[in-house]
BALOBA-1460 file (C-alpha; in Angstrom, 3 decimals):
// residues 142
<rec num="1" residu="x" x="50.016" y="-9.746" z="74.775"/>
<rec num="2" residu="x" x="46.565" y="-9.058" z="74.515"/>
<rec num="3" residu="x" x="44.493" y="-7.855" z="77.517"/>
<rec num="4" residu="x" x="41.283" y="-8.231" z="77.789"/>
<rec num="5" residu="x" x="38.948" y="-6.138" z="79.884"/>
<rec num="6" residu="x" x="35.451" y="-7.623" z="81.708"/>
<rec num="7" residu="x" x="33.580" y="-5.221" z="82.936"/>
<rec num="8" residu="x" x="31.198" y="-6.854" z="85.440"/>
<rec num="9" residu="x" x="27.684" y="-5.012" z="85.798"/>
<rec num="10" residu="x" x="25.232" y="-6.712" z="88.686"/>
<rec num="11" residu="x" x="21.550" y="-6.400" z="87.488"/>
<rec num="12" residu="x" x="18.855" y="-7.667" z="89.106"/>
<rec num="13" residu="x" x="16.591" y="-10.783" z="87.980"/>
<rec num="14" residu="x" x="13.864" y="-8.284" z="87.199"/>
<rec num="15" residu="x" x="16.050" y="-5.969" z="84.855"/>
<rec num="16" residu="x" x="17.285" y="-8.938" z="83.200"/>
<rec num="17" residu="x" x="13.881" y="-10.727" z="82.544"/>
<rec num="18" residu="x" x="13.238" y="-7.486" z="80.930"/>
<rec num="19" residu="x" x="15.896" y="-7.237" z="79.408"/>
<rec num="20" residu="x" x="15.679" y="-10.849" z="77.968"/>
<rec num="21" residu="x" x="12.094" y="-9.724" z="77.203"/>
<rec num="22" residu="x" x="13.210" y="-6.861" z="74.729"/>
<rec num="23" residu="x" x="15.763" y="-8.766" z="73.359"/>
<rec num="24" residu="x" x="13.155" y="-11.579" z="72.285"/>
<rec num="25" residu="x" x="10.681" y="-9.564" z="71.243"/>
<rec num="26" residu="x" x="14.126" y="-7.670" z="68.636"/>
<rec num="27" residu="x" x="14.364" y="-10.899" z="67.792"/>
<rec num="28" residu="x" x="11.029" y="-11.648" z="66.926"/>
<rec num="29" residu="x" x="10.759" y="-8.547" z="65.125"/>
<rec num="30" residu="x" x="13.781" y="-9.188" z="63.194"/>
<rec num="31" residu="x" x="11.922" y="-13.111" z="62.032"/>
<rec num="32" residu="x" x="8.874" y="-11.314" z="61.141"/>
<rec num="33" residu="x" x="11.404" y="-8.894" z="58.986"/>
<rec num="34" residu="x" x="12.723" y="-11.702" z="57.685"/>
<rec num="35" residu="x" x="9.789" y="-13.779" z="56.851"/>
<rec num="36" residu="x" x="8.135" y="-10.189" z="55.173"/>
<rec num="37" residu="x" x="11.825" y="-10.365" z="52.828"/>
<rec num="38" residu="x" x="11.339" y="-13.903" z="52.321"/>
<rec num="39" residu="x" x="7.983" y="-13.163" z="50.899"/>
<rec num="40" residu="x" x="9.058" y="-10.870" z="49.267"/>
<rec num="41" residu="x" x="12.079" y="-11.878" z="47.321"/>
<rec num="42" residu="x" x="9.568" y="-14.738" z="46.590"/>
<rec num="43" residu="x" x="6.983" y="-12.150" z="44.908"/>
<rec num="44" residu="x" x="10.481" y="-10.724" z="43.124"/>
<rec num="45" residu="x" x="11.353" y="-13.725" z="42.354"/>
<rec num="46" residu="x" x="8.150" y="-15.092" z="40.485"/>
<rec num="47" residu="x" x="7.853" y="-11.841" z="38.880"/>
<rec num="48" residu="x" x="11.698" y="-12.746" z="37.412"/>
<rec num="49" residu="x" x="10.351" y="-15.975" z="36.131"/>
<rec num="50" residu="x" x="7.278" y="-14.215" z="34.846"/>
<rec num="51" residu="x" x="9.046" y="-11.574" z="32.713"/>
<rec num="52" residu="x" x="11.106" y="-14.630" z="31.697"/>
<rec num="53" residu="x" x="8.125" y="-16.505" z="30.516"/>
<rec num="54" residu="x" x="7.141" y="-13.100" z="28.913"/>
<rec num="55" residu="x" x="10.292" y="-12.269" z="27.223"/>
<rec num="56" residu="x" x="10.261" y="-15.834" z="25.589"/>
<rec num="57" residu="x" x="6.705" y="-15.522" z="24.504"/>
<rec num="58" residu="x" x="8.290" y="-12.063" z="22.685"/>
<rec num="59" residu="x" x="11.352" y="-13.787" z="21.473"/>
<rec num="60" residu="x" x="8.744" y="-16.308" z="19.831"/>
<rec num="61" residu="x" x="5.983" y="-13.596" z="18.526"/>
<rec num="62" residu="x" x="9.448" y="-11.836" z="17.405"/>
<rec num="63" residu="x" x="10.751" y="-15.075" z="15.173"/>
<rec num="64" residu="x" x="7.095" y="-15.470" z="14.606"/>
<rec num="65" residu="x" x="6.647" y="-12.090" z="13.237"/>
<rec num="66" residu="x" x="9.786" y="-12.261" z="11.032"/>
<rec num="67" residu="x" x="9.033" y="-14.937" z="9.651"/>
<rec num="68" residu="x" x="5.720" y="-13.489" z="8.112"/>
<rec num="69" residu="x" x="7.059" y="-10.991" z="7.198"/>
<rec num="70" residu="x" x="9.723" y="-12.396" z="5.285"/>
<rec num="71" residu="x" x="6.785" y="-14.810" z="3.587"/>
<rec num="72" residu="x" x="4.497" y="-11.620" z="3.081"/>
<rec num="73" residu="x" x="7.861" y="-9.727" z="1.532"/>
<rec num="74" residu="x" x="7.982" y="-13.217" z="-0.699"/>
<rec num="75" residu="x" x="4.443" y="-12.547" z="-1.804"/>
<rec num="76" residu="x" x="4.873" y="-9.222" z="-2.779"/>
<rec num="77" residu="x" x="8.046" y="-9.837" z="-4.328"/>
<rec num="78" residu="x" x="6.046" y="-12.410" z="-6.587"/>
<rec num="79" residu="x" x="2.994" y="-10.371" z="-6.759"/>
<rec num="80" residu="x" x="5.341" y="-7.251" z="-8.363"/>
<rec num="81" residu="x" x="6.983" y="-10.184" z="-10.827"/>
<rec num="82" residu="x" x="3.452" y="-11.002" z="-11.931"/>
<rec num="83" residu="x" x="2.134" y="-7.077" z="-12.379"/>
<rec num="84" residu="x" x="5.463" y="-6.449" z="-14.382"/>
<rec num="85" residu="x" x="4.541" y="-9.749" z="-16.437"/>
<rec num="86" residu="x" x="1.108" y="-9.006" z="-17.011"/>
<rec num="87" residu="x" x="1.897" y="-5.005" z="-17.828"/>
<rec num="88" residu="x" x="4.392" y="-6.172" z="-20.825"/>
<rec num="89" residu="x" x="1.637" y="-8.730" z="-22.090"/>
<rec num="90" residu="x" x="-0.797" y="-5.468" z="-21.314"/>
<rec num="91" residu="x" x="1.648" y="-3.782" z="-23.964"/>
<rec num="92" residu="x" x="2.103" y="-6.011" z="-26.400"/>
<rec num="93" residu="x" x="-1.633" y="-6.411" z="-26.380"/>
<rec num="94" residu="x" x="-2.462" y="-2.706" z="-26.458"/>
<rec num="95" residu="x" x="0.458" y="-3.107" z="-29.800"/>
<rec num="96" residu="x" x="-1.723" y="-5.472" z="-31.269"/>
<rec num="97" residu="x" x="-4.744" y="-3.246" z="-31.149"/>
<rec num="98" residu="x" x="-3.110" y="-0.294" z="-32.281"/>
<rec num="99" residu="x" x="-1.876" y="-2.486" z="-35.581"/>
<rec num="100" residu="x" x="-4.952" y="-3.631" z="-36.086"/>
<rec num="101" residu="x" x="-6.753" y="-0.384" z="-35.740"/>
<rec num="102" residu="x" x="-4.296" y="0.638" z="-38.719"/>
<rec num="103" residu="x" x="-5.142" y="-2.019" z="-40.629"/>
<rec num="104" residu="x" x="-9.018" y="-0.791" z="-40.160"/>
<rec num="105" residu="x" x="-8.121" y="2.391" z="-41.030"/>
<rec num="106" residu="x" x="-6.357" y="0.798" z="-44.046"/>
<rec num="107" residu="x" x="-9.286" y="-1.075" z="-45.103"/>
<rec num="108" residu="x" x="-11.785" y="1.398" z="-44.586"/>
<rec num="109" residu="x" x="-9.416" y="3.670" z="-46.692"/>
<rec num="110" residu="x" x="-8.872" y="0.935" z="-49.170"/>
<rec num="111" residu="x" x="-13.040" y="0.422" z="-49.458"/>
<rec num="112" residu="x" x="-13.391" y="4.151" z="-50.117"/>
<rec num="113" residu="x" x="-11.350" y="3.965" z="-52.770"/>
<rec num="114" residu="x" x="-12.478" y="0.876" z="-54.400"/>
<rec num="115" residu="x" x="-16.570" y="2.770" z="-54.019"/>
<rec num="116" residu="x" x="-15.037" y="5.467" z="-55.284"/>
<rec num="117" residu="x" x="-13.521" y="3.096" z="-58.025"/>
<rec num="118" residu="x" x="-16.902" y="1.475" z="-58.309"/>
<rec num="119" residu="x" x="-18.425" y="4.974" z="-58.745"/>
<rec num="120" residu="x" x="-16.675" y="5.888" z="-61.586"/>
<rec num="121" residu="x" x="-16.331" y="3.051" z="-63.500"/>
<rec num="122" residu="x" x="-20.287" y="2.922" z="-62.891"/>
<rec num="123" residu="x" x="-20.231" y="6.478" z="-64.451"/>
<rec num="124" residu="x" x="-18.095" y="5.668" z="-67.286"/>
<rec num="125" residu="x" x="-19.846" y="2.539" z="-68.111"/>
<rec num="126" residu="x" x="-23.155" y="4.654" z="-68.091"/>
<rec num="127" residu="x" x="-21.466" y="7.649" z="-70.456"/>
<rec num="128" residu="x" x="-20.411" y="4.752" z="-72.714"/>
<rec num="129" residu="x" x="-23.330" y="3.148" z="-72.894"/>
<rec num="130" residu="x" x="-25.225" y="6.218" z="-72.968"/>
<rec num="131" residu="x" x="-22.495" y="6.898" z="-75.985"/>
<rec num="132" residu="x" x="-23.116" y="3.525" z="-77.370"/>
<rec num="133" residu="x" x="-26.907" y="4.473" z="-77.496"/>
<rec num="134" residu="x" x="-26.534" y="7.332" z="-79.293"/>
<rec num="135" residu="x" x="-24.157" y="5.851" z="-81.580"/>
<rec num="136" residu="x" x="-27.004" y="3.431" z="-82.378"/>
<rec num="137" residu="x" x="-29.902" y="5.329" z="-82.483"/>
<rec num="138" residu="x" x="-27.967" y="7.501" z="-85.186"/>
<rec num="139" residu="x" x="-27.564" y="4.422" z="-86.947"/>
<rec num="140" residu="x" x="-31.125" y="3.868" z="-86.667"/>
<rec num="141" residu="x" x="-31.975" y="7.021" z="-87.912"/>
<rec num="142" residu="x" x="-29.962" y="6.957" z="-90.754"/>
């Protein structure tokens, strides 16, 4: 069985009105307490939502970010496609040129030989004539 023990202390009205007093003013002190965590947890609590609403901006830059880059990695992708395009046409170009210089050079050797072609026959046609002349001025004289 359980006992229970009452221990009777006799106070008088003026000790407990202060008494009261105290503990009213502990409790008071424990709603102002209270009302300081309320505010409190409601500044923590915004600041939650807050970093929320900042964390989803990020999330969105972040997708937002990715995505441009993946469209900018796109570009360059097609940009290098195009530079390796346009070097081989750059080469087969510069292959052109350098066949045509030879053909150049193969003409301008070709005309130095037909001048120098031109030169002699132009020399042998003079000795003949010059030949030819004195054939007929012998002829004349005799």
């Amino acid at each position: 069985q359980d006992t229970h023990l009452c221990i009777c202390v006799y106070m008088a009205p003026a000790d407990i009105a202060t008494l009261f007093n105290e503990v009213q003013a502990e409790i008071e002190g424990q709603h102002q307490q209270l009302a300081v965590l309320d505010h409190e947890i409601g500044a923590i609590e915004q600041a939650v939502r807050s970093g929320a609403a900042v964390a989803a901006q990020a999330e969105a830059h972040k997708h937002s970010a990715q995505a441009a880059f993946m469209a900018a990695n796109s570009e360059l992708t097609a940009l290098r496609l195009r530079a390796a395009e346009e070097k081989a046409e750059a080469a087969a170009l510069w292959e052109e040129v350098q066949a045509v210089q030879r053909e150049c050079a193969d003409l301008a050797s070709q005309e130095e030989a037909l001048e120098e072609l031109a030169r002699s026959t132009t020399a042998r046609r003079k000795a003949h004539n010059e030949r030819r002349a004195g054939v007929e001025r012998r002829w004349d004289v005799e």
